[in-house]
C-alpha positions in Angstrom: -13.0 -40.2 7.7 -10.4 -39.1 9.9 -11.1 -37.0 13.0 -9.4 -33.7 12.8 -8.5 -30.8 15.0 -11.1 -28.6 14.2 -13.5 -31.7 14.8 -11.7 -32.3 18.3 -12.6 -28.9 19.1 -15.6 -28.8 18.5 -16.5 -32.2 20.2 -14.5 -30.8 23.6 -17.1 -27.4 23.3 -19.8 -29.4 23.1 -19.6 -31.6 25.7 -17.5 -29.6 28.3 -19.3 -26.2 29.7 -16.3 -26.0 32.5 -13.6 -23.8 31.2 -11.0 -25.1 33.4 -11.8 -28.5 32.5 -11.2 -27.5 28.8 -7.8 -25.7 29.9 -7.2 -28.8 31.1 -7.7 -30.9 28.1 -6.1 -28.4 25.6 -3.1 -28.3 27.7 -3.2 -32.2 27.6 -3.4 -32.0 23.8 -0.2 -29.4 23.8 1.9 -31.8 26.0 0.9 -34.8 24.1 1.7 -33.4 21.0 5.5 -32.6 22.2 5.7 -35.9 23.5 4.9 -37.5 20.4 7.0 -35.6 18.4 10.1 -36.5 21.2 8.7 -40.4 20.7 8.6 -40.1 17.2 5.0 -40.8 16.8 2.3 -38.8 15.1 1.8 -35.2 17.0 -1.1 -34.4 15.2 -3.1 -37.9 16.5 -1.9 -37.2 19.8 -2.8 -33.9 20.3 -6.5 -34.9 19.2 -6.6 -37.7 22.0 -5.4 -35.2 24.5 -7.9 -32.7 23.5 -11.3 -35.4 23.6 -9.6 -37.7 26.6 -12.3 -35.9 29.3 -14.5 -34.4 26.5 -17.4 -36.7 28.0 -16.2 -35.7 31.9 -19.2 -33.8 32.9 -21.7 -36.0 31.6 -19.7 -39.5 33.6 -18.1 -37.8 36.8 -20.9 -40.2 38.5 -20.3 -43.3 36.4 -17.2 -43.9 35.8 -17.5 -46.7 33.8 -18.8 -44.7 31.0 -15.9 -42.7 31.0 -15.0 -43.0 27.4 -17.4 -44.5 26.7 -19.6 -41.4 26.0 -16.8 -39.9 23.6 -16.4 -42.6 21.6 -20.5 -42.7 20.8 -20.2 -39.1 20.4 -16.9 -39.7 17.6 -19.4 -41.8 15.8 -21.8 -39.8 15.1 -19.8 -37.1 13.5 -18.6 -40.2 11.0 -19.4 -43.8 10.9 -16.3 -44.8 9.8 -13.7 -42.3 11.9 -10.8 -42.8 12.8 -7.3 -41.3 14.3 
């Protein structure tokens, strides 16, 4: 299964309760995208990674080495086999 924008979305809202921060990570998403598309990569897959990047922020400002971390477990459970 592939993770979508609708499934990015709803990831960042549940995870994120800041509204700046999810500003933030939408914006991220709309400047990815454009740079992919001036790279010649695939704008859709990088608007989705710019959207989720701090999507586990609030729950690992204090351990940093979790950063990520969180987001990825969280990506599994919507699908065991998901990908980008």
């Amino acid at each position: 299964m592939k993770l979508d924008k609708s499934q990015a979305l709803a990831l960042l809202n549940d995870h994120i309760q800041n509204e700046n921060l999810r500003r933030h990570c939408l914006s991220v998403g709309i400047v990815m995208k454009s740079l992919a598309q001036k790279l010649g990569r695939n704008p859709e897959t990088w608007e989705i990674l710019g959207i989720i990047h701090d999507s586990d922020w609030e729950e690992t400002k204090d351990t940093p080495d979790q950063h990520t971390i969180v987001t990825l477990s969280a990506m599994q459970g919507i699908a065991s086999d998901i990908s980008l």
